[in-house]
TIFI-222880 format. One line per 4 residues: number of its first residue (from 1); their letters; for each residue y negated, x, z negated of C-alpha. Coordinates in Angstrom, 3 decimals. Example, Ala and Ser with C-alpha at 12.3 -4.5 7.8 and 13.67 -1.06 7.14 Angstrom:
BEGIN
1	as	4.500/12.300/-7.800  1.060/13.670/-7.140 .
This chain:
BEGIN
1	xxxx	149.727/41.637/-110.635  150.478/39.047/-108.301  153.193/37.419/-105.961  152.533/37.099/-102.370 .
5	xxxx	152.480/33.825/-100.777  153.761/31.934/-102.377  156.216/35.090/-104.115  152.556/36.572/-104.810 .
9	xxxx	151.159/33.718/-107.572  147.630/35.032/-107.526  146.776/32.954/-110.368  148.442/35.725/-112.665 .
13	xxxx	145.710/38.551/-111.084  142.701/37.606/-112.577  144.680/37.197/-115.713  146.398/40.427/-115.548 .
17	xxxx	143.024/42.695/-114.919  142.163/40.557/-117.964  144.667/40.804/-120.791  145.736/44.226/-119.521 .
21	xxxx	142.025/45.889/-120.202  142.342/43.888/-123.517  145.447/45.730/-124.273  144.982/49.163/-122.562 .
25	xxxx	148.401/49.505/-122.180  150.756/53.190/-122.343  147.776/35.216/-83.697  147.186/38.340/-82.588 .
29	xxxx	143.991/40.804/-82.741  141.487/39.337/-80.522  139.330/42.588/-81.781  139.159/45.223/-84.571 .
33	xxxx	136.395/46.343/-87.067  136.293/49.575/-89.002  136.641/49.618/-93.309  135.311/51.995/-95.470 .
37	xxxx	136.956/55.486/-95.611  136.951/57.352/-98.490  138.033/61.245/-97.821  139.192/63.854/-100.066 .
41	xxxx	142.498/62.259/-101.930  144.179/64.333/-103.870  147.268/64.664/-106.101  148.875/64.553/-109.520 .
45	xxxx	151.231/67.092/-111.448  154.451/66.596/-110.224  156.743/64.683/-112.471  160.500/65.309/-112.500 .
49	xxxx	163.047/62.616/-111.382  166.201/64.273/-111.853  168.730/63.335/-109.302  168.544/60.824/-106.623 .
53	xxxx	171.737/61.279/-105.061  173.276/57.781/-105.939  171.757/54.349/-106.382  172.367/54.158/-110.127 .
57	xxxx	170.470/57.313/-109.905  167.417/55.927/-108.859  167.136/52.707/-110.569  167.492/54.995/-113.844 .
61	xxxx	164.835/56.988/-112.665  162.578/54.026/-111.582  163.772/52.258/-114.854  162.956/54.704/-117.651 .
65	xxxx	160.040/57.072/-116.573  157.074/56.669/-118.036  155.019/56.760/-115.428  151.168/58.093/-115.476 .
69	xxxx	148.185/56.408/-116.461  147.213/56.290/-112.675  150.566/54.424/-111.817  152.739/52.199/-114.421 .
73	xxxx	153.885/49.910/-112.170  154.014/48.013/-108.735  155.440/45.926/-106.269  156.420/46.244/-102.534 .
77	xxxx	156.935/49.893/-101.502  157.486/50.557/-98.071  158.757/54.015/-97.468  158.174/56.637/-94.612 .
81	xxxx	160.068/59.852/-94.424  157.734/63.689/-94.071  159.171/67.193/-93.056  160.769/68.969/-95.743 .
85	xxxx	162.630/66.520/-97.814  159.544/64.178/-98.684  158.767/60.677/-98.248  155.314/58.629/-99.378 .
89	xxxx	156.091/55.287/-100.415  153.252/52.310/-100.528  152.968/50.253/-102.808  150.401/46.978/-103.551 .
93	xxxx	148.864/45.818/-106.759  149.422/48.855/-109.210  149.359/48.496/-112.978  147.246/51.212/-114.597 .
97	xxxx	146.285/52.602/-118.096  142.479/52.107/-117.542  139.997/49.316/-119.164  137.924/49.814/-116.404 .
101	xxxx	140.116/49.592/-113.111  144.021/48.273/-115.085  144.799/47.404/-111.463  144.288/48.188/-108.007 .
105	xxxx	145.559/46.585/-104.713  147.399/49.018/-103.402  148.695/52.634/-104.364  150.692/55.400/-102.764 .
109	xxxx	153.349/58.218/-104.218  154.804/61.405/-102.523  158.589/61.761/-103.143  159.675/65.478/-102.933 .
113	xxxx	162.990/66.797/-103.323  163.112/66.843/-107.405  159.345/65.398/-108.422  157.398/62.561/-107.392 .
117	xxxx	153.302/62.568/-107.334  150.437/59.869/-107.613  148.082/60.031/-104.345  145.035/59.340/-105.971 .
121	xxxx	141.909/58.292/-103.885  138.997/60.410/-104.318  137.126/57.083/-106.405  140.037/57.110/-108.291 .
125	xxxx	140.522/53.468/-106.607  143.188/52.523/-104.508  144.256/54.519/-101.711  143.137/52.457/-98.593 .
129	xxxx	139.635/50.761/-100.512  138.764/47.528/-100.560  135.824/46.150/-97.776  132.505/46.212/-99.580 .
133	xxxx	132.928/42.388/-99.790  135.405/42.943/-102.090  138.358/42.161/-99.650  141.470/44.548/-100.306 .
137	xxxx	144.762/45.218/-98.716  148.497/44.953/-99.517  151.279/47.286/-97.571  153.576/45.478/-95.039 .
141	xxxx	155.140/48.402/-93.091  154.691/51.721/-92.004  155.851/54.736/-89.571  155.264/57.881/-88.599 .
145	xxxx	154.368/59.843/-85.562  153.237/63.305/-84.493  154.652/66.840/-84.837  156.246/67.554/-87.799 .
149	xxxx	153.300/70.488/-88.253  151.157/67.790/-88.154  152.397/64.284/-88.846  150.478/61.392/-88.530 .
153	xxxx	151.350/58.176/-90.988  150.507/54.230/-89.565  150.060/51.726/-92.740  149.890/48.093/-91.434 .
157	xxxx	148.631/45.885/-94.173  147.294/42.376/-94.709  143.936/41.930/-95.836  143.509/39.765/-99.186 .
161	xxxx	140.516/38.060/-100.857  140.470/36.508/-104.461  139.791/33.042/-104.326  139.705/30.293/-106.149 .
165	xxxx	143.040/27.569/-105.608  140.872/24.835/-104.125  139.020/27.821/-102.163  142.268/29.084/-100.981 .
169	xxxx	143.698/25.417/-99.847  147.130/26.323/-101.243  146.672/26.263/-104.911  146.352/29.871/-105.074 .
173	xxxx	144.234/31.987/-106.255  143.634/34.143/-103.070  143.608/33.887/-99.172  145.505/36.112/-96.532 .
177	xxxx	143.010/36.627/-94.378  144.742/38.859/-91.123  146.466/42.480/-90.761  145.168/45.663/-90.657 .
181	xxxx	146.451/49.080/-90.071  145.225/52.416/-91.842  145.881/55.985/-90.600  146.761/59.380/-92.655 .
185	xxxx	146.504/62.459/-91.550  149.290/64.492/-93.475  148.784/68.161/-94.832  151.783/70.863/-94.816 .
189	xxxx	152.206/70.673/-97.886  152.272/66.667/-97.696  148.950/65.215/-98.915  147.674/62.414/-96.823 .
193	xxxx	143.859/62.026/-95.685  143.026/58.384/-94.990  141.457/58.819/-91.269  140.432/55.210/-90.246 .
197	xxxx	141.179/51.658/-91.138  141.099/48.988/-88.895  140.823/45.080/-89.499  142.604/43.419/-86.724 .
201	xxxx	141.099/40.517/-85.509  138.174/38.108/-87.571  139.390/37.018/-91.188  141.175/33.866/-90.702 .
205	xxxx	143.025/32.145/-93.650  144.715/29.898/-91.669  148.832/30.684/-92.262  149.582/29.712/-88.930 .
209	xxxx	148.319/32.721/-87.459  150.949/35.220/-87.358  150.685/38.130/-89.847  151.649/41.066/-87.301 .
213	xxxx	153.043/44.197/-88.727  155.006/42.108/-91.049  157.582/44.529/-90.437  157.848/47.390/-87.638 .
217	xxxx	159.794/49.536/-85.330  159.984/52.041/-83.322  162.443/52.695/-80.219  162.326/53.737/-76.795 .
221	xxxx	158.910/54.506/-76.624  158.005/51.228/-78.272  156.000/50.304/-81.071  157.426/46.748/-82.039 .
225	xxxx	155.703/44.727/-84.822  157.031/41.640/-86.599  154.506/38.517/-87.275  155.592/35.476/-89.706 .
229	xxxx	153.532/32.699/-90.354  154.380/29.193/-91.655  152.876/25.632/-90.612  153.317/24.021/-93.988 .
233	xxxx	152.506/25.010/-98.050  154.003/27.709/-98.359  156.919/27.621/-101.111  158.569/24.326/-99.040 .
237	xxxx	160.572/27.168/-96.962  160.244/30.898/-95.638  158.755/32.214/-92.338  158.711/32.276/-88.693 .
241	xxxx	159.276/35.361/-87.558  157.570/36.265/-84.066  156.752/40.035/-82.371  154.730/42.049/-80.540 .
245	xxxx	154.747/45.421/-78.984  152.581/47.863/-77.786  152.528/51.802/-76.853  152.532/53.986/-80.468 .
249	xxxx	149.435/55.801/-79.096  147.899/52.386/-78.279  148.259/50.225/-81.149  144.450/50.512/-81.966 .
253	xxxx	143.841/49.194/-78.704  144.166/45.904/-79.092  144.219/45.007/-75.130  147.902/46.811/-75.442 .
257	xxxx	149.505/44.372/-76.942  152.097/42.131/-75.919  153.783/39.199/-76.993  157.469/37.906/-76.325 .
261	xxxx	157.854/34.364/-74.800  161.294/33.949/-74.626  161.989/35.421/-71.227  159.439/38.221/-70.849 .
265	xxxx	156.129/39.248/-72.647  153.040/38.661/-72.516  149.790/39.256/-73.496  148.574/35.563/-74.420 .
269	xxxx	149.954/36.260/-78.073  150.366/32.042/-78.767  152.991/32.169/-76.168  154.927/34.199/-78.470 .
273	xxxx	157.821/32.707/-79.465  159.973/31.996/-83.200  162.941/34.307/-83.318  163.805/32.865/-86.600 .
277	xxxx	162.480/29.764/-87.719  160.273/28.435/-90.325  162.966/26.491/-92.003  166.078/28.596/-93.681 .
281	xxxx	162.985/31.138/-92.505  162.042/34.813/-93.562  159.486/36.314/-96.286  156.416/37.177/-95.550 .
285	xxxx	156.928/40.618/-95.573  160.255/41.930/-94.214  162.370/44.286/-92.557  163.735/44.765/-89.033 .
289	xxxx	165.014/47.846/-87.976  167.783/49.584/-85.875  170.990/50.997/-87.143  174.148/52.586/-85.135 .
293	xxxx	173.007/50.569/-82.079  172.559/46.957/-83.956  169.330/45.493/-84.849  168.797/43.527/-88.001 .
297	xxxx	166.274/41.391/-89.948  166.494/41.811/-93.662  165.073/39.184/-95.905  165.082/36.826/-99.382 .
301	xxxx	165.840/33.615/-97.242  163.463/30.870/-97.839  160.690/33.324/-99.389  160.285/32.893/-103.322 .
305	xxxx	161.934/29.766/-103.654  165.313/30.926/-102.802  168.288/32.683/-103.891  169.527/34.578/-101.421 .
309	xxxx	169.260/38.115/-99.598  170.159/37.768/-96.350  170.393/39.745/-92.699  169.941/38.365/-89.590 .
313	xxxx	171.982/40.304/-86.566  170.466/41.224/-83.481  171.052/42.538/-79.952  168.011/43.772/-79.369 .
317	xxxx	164.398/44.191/-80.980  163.882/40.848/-79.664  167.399/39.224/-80.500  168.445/36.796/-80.378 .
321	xxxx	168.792/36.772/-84.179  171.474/35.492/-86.459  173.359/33.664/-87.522  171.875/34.734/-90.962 .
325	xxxx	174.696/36.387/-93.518  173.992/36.269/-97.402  174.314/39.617/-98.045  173.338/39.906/-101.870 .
329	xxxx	172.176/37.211/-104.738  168.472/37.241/-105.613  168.109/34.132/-108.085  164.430/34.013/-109.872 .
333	xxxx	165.565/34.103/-113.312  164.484/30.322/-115.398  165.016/31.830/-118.849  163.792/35.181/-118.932 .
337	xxxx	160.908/34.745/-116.581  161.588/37.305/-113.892  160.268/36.587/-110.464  162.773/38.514/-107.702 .
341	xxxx	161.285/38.825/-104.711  160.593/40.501/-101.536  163.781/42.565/-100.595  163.051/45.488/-98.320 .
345	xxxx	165.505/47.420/-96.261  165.088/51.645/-96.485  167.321/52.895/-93.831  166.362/56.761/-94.364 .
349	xxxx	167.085/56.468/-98.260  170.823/57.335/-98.901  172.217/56.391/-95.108  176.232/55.481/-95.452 .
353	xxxx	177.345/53.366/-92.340  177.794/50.057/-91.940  175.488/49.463/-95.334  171.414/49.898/-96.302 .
357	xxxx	169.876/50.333/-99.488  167.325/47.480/-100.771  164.799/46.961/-102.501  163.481/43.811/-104.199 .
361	xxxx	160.183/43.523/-106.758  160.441/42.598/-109.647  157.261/40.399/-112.320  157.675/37.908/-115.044 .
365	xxxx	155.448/34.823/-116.077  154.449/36.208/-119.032  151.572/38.755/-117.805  150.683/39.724/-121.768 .
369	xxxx	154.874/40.898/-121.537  154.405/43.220/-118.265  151.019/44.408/-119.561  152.761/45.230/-122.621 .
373	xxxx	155.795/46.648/-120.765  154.805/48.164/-117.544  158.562/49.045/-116.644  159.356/45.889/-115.889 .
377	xxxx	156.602/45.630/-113.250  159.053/47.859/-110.946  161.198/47.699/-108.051  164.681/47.678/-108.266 .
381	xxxx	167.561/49.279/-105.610  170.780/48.259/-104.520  173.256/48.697/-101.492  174.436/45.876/-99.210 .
385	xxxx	177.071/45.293/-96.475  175.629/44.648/-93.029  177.348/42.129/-91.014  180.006/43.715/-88.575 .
């Protein structure tokens, strides 16, 4: 269980995969290279939620279910909406009830109407593997494309190795090393089969690079994808925040992409400009999207250091952005321990103009205390104002 740069303090995952077995607790893609695919996923029983028809309905779901062995608790959780009322939802390192695997880098649920149910990987690992070098994968965005008879679910995701903090040359215990983007092909009746995953681009730990797929978008026939990167420690400020598009049907082909400069795109992707800057700057994960004809970047300003949700207006996928509006508080929390961090916008979940519902993760410094208490290892919802 871990904080992504710097909101993911990888110092605490080593310790967590430790003290939780103890306890056995209730710059863009020059090329791409193929991961290991496991086939065959399957799912759990379906477990009840009650109603989701409010906020307060969720967060009581989300706050009081016990869960399953094969999922406890998570952070991140980027959502997609399937035919018929359901929705998958990604999620990255997942708490489980195991001595041998008590957490895995990334996970996945199906949402239907009145249950939800674990997507479980046919090694009983996570749901896109790890490399057979041991490098895994965190969720950044996701979307959806295809017939609804036959949808077809994009993952981007950043690739992640366990290091140690001198290794890592920002005194944590990992290394981003690039994105990558997975591919499910979804059943009828909803199950996803992991088709391919592709590593964009060499590993690279160098944070200047942009981390494309950040956040994405579709419109007009466009596949737009959100990089942030950040020249200095990370934890001084947030995120640049660059983008790219390409053709949906083409965003394996690397040669597709393009890059905006300023004035026009192109495909020299370090001519891509900062839409927001580093300073006063965006997480590393975020969300941009469209809603009733405005565009907006959705954030916790000044990554894990600061205090602040906040949306940045826009005119168009490629702004201009801003000014940014504080749109909710989102304080770490000195006495109890509680990290807050990474806000994510889900425009499909509970639409009411004029507003989106958010989601922020949610750890504490104590990793004995969230072994012990899995709950707490959860997202938590709310709804926020957009700017008018």
């Amino acid at each position: 269980m871990s904080v992504r740069p710097p909101t993911r303090a990888l110092a605490l995952l080593v310790s967590v995969a430790a003290v939780c077995s103890g306890l056995v607790v209730g710059a863009g893609p020059p090329s791409a290279t193929g991961s290991r695919v496991e086939r065959g996923a399957h799912l759990t029983d379906c477990v009840p939620t009650g109603p989701r028809r409010t906020v307060a309905e969720i967060n009581r779901f989300v706050d009081t279910a016990p869960g399953r062995a094969e999922f406890l608790g998570a952070d991140v959780g980027v959502d997609v909406r399937l035919p018929r009322g359901r929705s998958l939802w990604f999620f990255a390192d997942t708490l489980r009830r195991s001595s041998d695997e008590p957490l895995v880098r990334n996970s996945m649920l199906l949402f239907s109407p009145d249950c939800v149910q674990v997507v479980l990987a046919p090694g009983g690992g996570a749901i896109v593997p790890e490399r057979d070098d041991g490098v895994g994968y965190w969720p950044m965005s996701t979307w959806r494309r295809g017939p609804d008879s036959a949808p077809v679910v994009y993952l981007m995701l950043q690739r992640v190795a366990a290091t140690t903090a001198d290794e890592s040359g920002s005194g944590f215990g990992f290394a981003t090393l690039g994105p990558a983007v997975a591919v499910f092909d979804i059943s009828p009746e909803g199950l996803p089969s992991l088709r391919q995953v592709l590593d964009l681009g060499p590993d690279d730990a160098d944070g200047t690079i942009p981390e494309w797929g950040a956040a994405s978008a579709l419109d007009r026939g466009w596949l737009y994808l959100y990089g942030t990167s950040a020249r200095q420690l990370p934890g001084i400020h947030g995120f640049a925040l660059r983008v790219a598009r390409v053709r949906p049907d083409r965003v394996l082909d690397l040669d597709g992409w393009e890059y905006w400069a300023g004035s026009s795109w192109t495909p020299d992707p370090d001519d891509a400009i900062a839409l927001i800057p580093e300073e006063g700057g965006v997480s590393q994960t975020l969300s941009v999207w469209k809603q009733q004809g405005r565009w907006y970047a959705l954030s916790k300003q000044d990554e894990f250091l600061g205090t602040r949700i906040v949306v940045w207006p826009g005119e168009s996928p490629v702004g201009p952005f801003g000014p940014a509006v504080a749109v909710a508080d989102l304080p770490c929390d000195a006495a109890t321990g509680e990290l807050r961090y990474m806000p994510l916008a889900h425009p499909d979940l509970l639409p009411f103009p004029d507003t989106v519902v958010v989601s922020y993760s949610r750890n504490y410094l104590s990793v004995a205390e969230v072994c012990a208490r899995p709950l707490l290892y959860r997202p938590h919802f709310l709804r926020v104002s957009l700017p008018p």
